[in-house]
C-alpha positions in Angstrom: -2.0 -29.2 13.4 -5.0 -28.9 10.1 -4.0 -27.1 7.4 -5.9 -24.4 8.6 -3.5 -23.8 11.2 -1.0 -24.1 8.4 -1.9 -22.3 6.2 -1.3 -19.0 7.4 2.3 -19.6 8.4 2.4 -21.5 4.8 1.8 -18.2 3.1 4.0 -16.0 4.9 7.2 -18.9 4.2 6.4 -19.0 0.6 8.0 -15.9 0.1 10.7 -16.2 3.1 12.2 -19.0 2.2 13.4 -18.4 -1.4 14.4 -14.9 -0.2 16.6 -16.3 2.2 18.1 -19.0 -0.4 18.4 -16.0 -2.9 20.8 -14.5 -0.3 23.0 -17.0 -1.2 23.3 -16.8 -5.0 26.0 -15.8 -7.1 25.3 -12.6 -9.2 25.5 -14.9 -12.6 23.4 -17.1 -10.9 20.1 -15.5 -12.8 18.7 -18.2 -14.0 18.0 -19.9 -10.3 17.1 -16.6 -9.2 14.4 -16.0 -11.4 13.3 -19.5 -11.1 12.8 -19.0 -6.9 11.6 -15.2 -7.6 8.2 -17.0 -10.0 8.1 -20.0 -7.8 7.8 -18.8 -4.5 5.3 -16.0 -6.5 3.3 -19.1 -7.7 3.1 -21.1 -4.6 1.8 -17.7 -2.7 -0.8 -17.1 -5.4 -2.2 -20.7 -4.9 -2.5 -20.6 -1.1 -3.9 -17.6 -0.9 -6.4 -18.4 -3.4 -7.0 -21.6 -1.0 -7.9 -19.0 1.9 -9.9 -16.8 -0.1 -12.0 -19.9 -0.9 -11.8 -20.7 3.0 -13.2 -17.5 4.1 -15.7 -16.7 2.1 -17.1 -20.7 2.9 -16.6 -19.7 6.7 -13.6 -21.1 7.8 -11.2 -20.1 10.0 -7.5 -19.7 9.4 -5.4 -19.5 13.1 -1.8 -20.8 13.9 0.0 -19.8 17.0 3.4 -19.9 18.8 4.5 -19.3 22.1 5.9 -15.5 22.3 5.9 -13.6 25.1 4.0 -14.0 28.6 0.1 -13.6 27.7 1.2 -12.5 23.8 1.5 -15.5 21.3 2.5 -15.0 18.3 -0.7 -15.5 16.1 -1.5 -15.6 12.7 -4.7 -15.6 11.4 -6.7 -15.1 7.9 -9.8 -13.1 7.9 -11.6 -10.8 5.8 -9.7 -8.0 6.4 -5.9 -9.5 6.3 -7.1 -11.2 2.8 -8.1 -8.0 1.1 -4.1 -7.1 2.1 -2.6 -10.5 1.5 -4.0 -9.9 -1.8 -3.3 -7.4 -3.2 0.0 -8.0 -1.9 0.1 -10.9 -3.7 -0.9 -10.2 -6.8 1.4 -6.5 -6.9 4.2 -8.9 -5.8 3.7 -11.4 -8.6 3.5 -7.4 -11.2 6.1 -6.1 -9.3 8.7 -9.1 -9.4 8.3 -9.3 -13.6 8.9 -5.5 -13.7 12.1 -5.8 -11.5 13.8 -8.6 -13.1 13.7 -6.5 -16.2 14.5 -3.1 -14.8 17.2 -5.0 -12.9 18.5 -7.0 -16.2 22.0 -5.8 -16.3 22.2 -4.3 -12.7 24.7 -5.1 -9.9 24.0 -6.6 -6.5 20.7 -8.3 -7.9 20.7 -11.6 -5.4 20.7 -8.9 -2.3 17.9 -6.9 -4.1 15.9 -9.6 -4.6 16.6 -11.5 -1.5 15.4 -8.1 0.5 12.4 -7.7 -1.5 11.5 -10.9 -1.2 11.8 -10.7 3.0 9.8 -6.9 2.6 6.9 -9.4 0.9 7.3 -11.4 3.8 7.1 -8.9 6.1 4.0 -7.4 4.6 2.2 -10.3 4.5 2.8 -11.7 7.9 1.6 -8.2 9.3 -1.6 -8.4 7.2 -1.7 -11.4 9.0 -0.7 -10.9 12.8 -3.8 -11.7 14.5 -2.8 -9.6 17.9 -1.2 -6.4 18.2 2.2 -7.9 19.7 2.1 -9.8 16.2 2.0 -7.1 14.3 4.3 -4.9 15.8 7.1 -7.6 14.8 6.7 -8.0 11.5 6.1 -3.6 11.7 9.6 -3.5 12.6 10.7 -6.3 10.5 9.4 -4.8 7.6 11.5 -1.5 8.5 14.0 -3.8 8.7 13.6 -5.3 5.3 12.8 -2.2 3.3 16.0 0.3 4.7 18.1 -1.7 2.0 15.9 -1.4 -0.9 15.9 2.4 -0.3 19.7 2.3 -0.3 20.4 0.4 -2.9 21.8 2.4 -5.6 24.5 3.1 -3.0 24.8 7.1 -4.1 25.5 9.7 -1.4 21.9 10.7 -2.3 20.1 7.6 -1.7 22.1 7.2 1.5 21.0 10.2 2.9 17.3 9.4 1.9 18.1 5.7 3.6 19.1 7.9 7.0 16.1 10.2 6.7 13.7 6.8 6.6 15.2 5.0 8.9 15.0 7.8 11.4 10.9 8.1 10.5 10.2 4.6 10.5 12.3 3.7 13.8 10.8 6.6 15.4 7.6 5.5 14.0 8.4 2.0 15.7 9.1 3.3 18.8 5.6 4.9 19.2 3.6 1.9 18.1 5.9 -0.2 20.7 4.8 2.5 23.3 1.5 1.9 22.7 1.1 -1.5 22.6 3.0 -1.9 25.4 0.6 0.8 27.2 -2.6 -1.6 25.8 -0.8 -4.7 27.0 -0.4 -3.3 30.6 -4.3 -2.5 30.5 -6.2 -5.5 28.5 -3.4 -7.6 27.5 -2.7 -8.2 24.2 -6.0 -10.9 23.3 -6.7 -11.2 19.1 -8.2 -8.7 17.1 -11.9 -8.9 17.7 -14.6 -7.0 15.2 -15.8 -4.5 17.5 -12.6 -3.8 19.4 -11.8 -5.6 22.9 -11.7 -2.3 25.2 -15.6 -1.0 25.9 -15.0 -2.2 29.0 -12.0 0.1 30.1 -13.6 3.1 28.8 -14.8 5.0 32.0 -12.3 3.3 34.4 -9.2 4.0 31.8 -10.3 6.4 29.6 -7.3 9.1 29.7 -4.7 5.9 29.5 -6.6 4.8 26.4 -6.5 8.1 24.8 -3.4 8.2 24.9 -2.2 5.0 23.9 -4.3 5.4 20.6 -2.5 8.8 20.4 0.9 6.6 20.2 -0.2 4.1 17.9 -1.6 6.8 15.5 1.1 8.6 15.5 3.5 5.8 15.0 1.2 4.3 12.3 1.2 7.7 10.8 4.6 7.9 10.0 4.4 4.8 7.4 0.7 5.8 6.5 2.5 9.2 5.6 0.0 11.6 7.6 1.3 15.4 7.8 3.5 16.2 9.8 5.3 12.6 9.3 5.5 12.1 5.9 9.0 13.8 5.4 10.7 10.4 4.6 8.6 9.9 1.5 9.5 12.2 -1.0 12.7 11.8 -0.2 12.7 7.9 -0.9 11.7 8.7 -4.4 15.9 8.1 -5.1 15.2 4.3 -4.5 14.7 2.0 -7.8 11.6 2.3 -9.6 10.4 -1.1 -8.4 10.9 -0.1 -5.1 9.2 3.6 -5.5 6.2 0.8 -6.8 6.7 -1.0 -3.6 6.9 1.7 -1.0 3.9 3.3 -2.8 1.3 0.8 -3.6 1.8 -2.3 -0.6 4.4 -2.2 1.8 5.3 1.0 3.6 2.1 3.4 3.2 -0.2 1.0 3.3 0.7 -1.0 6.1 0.7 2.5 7.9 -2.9 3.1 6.8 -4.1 -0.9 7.8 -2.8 -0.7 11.0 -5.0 2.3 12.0 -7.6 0.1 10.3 -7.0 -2.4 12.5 -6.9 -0.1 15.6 -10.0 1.4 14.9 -12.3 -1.3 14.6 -10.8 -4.8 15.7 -8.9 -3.2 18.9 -11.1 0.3 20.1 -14.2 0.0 18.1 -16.7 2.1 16.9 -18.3 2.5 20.3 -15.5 3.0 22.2 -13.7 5.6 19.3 -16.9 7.6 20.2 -16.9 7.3 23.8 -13.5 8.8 23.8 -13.9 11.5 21.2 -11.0 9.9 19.4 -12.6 9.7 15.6 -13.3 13.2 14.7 -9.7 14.6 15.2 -8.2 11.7 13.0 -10.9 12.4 10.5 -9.4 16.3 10.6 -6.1 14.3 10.4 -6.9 12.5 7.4 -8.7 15.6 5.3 -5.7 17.9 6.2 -3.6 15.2 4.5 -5.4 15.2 1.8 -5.5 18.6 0.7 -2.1 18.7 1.8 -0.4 16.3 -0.2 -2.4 17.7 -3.4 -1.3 20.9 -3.1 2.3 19.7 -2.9 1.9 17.3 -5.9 0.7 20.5 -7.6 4.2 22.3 -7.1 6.5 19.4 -8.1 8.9 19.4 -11.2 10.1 16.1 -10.9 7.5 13.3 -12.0 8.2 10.7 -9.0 8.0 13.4 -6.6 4.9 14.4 -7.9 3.5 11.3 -7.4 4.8 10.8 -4.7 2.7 14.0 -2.8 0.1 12.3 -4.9 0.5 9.1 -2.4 0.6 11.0 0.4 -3.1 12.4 -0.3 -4.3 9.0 -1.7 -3.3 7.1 1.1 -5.3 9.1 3.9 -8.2 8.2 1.7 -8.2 5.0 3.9 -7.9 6.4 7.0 -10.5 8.7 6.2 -13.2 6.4 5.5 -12.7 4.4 8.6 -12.8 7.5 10.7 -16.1 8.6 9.5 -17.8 5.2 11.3 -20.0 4.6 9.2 -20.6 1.1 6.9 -20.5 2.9 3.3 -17.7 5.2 4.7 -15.7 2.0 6.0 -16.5 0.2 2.7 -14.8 3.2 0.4 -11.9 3.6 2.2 -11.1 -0.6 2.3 -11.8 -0.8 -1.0 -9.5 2.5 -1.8 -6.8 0.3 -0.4 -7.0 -2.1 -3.1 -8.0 0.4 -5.7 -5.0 3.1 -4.8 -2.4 0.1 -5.0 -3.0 -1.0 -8.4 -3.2 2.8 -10.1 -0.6 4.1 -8.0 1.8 1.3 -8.6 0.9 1.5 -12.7 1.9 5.2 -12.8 5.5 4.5 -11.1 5.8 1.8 -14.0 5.4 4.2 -16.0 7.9 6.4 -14.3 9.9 3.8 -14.6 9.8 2.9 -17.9 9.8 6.7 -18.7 13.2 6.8 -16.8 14.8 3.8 -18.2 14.0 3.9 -21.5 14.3 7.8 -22.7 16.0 9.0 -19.5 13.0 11.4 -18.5 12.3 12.3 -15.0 10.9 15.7 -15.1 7.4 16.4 -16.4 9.1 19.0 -19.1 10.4 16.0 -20.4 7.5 14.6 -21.0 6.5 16.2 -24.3 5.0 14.1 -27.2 6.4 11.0 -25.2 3.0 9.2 -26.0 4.4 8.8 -29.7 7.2 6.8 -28.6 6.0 5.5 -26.0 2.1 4.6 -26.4 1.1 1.6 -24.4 3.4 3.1 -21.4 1.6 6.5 -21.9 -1.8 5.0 -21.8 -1.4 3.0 -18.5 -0.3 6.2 -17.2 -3.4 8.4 -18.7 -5.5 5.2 -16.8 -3.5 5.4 -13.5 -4.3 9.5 -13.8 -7.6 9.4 -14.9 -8.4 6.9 -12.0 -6.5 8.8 -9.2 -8.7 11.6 -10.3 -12.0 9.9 -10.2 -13.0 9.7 -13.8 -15.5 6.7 -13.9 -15.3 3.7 -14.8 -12.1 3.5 -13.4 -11.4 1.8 -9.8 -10.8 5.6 -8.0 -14.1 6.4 -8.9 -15.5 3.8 -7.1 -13.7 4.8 -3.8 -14.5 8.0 -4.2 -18.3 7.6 -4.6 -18.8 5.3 -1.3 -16.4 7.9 0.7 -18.9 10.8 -0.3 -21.8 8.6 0.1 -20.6 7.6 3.6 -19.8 11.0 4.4 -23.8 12.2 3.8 -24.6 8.8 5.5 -23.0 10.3 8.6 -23.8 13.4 8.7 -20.5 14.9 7.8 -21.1 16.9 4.7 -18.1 19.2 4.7 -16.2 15.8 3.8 -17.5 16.4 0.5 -15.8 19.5 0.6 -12.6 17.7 0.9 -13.3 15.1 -1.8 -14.2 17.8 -4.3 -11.0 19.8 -3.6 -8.8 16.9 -3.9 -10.4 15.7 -7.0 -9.9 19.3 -8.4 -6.4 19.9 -7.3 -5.4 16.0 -8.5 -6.8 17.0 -12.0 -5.0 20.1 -11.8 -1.4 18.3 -11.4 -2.6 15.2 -13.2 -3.8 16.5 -16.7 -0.9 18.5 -17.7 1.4 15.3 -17.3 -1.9 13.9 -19.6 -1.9 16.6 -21.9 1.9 17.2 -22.1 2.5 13.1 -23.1 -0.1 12.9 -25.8 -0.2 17.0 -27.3 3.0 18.6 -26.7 5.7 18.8 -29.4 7.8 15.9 -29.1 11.2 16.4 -28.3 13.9 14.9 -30.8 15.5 12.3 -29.0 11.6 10.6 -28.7 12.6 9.0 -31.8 16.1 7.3 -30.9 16.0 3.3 -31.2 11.5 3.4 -32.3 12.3 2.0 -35.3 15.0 -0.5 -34.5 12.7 -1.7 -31.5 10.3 -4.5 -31.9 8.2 -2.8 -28.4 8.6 0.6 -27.2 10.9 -0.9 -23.8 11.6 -4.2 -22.5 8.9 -6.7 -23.1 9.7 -7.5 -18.8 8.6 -3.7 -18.4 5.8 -3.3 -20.4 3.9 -6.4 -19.4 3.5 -5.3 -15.4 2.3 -2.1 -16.8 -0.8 -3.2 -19.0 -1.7 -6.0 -16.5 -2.2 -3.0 -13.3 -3.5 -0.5 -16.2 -6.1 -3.0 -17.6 -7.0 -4.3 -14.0 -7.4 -0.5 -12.7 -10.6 -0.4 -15.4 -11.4 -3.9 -15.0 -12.1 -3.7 -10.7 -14.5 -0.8 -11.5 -16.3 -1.8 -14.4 -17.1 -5.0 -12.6 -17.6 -3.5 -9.2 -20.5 -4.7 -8.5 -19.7 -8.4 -8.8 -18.8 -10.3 -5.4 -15.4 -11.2 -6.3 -14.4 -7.7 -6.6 -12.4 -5.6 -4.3 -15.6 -3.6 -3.5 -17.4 -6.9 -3.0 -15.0 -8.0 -0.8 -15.0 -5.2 1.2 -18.8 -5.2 1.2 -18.3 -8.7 2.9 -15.6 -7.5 5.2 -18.1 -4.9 6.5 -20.9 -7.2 6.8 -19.0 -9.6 8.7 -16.3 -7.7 10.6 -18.0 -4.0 11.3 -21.0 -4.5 13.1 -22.4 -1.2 13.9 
């Protein structure tokens, strides 16, 4: 085999394999924990880097196995599995900093780790799967993987949060299995091909299809966290806050929202979506999310809740720009996914640190907590300002190129929808904004300020400027090809031929 054939499985292992050796550790063991945790970060960050350069020279990235009858298991790097891969990557590498300090003094830290590191795994081999037989495994598998992160406090609350997921995503599972079993029966199960593989079952199959992309939605839907199936999330919200992180900004929601990416275009296609009238009701889908989930944030108390509606309306952002059909439409809601994953998982830093430092998890708790806590507080007021749309930060950017898509397609009431949301996002947004920075500081602000060389854990505060500063940093240079909305641009060009 060439190490293009390699290198896909390559990346997918770098992760897997100190996972599964963390397992093994002894809880004093830290030491050699963090060492495999940063290595197996490092090694990812290289080889993806290695296919980033490959693609965008025009190579391509394939290994396969043997699966089942007329389904290997394939792995391939594209366009659209690197924008994922990335930001997978580099939220990992944030993400793993932030939990080795949140997790300092915690028990059970070799089966945390050793889990999150699998739920990495998982994520990236389904950004990946180059078939949809591929991709269902490692959907499952990443069930699998994330069930005991939610759990892992071990409290009859976060147990009955663990039951209320599992339930969702299995259910979720079995839908997606229904459906690509249904495809499989009707055109096999060949790779993911820009433009979709079924034009030519349209008139001959065209109720079976409709139906099958009825499962699949639905099944994607329930990780993607479209109304009515997005009971599970809130309710996760008990997990730790590197895991709210997780859930939030990579693994759960937005494997939900690539998949119906990756039905869309590389398995139905644009012509085919049409022919069966199957993009304007997810586009309904998608809107009613979005106003949905906003007007729930709106009536939240607790701050992880609130942000967690807040993902729920975020997220369909995605699957809103690829059901409009159209290239600038398409281009907002890809780059949204990279753009929603580093604000969203900067503010449940902040929650975080919020929560572990001072002990605050309601939003009247907030008050004057900018004073002791400043550089937390302005990663937050970044992560805020961006989910509202404030230029220049990244949210903007997705915002503009889903409006401007929108008018390119002749669907002006979508405008409508972006407007409302942006409204009702500042509307439970600012007061959190406002509260941190005016509000009359409570007195225990000022416990250990003075005695502290930072305002929390150096591990904590790092992850938080690094997604805060690169949230302003992917819009102001936006317009640059090695940004996510260059990359996008590229996967467009190259992948969604219209």
């Amino acid at each position: 085999m060439s190490w293009t054939s390699l290198l896909p499985l390559a990346i997918v292992l770098s992760s897997l394999v100190p996972g599964l050796i963390i397992f093994t550790l002894r809880e004093e063991q830290q030491r050699l924990r963090v060492t495999l945790n940063l290595a197996g970060v490092a090694l990812k960050v290289v080889l993806v880097a290695a296919m980033l350069i490959g693609v965008s020279d025009g190579l391509t990235f394939r290994f396969s196995l043997p699966f089942l009858p007329g389904a290997p298991l394939v792995l391939q790097g594209d366009a659209l599995s690197l924008l994922f891969v990335t930001l997978s990557t580099v939220l990992w590498l944030a993400t793993t900093v932030y939990a080795i300090g949140y997790l300092e003094d915690s028990p059970l830290r070799s089966r945390f780790f050793g889990y999150f590191s699998l739920c990495v795994s998982a994520t990236v081999g389904l950004a990946l799967a180059g078939n949809l037989v591929t991709f269902l495994l490692f959907y499952e598998l990443l069930t699998l993987a994330t069930f005991p992160l939610v759990v892992h406090r071990g409290t009859p609350e976060s147990l009955r949060a663990g039951r209320v997921y599992l339930a969702y995503t299995v259910g979720g599972g079995t839908l997606v299995l229904m459906g690509v079993a249904l495809l499989h029966a009707l055109a096999g199960s060949p790779d993911f091909q820009p433009g979709g593989y079924l034009d030519g079952l349209v008139e001959e199959r065209g109720p079976s299809l409709r139906v099958a992309f009825a499962l699949l939605v639905l099944g994607l839907g329930v990780k993607a966290a479209l109304i009515p199936l997005h009971g599970w999330l809130p309710k996760a919200m008990v997990a730790p806050a590197p895991v709210s992180a997780l859930l939030h900004a990579v693994a759960v929601v937005k494997t939900g929202a690539f998949g119906i990416v990756r039905v869309v275009y590389d398995v139905y296609g644009a012509e085919a979506m049409e022919a069966l009238a199957l993009a304007r009701p997810l586009l309904w889908l998608a809107a009613a999310t979005i106003l949905f989930g906003s007007l729930r944030a709106l009536q939240q108390s607790e701050l992880k809740r609130r942000l967690a509606y807040s993902t729920v309306s975020q997220v369909s952002y995605i699957t809103l720009g690829v059901a409009l059909l159209g290239p600038l439409a398409v281009v907002g809601g890809l780059v949204h996914l990279a753009h929603q994953g580093l604000m969203k998982v900067t503010l449940f830093y902040c929650a975080g640190n919020f929560a572990e430092t001072l002990g605050v998890h309601r939003i009247r708790e907030m008050n004057g907590i900018g004073r002791r806590m400043p550089l937390t507080m302005t990663a937050f007021t970044v992560g805020a300002l961006g989910m509202i749309g404030v230029p220049p930060i990244a949210g903007f950017i997705s915002k503009w190129y889903l409006g401007s898509g929108a008018l390119e397609v002749g669907q002006d009431w979508v405008l409508l929808v972006l407007l409302g949301s942006a409204l009702l996002n500042a509307a439970y947004f600012l007061p959190l904004v406002w509260r941190g920075w005016f509000a009359t500081p409570a007195d225990w602000h000022a416990d250990n300020w003075a005695g502290e060389r930072w305002e929390t854990h150096w591990l904590l505060l790092l992850p938080v400027v690094f997604t805060a500063l690169a949230s302003v940093l992917v819009g102001i240079l936006a317009g640059t090809a090695i940004s996510p909305l260059g990359w996008a641009r590229l996967i467009v060009d190259r992948e969604f031929p219209r």
